[in-house]
C-alpha positions, 0 to 999 in steps of 0.5 A, a space after each residue: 656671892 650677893 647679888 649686890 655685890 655681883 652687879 657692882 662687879 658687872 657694872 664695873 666690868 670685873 670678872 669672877 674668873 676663880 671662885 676657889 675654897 680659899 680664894 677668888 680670883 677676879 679680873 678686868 682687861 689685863 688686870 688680875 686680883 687675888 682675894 681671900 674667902 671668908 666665912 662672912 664673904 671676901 678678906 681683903 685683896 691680895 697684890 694686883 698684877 697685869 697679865 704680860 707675855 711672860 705671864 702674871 707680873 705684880 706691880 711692885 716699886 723698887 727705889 720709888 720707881 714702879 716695876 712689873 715684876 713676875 717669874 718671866 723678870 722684872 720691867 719698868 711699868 708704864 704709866 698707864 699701866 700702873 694707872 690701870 692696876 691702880 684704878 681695878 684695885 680701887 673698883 674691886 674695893 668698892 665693889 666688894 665693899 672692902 
């Protein structure tokens, strides 16, 4: 990773927590992303989701309404949490020039 690119994360309060062959996995408070690797460094980011007690649960929208949705089921997502999912997703798009 560039140092560019390593200090828009940092001053974003984005982590690398993964940096797999095919993969990264960043994160930020509760959020988690999934973006793919390239050879010319990042593809674009896979769905974000939030750590919950029941583990790692996707922001979805079901009949307009927005639902966290992981293998623990399925619960309607509070507004600061979408909130949240949406303002990391936009950061870590930034942050990776995406």
């Amino acid at each position: 990773m560039i140092p560019e690119i390593a200090d828009r994360l940092s001053n974003l309060n984005i982590q690398v927590v993964v940096e797999g062959a095919a993969h990264y996995v960043f994160s930020r408070d509760m959020c988690i992303a999934l973006v793919g690797r390239t050879e010319a460094g990042f593809g674009s980011i896979g769905s974000t989701g939030l750590m919950t007690e029941s583990g790692l649960a996707y922001l979805v929208w079901r009949e307009g309404a927005p639902r966290l949705s992981g293998k623990g089921g399925e619960a309607a997502a509070a507004p600061e949490q979408v909130e949240a999912v949406q303002r990391f997703s936009a950061d870590l798009q930034a942050a990776l020039g995406l």
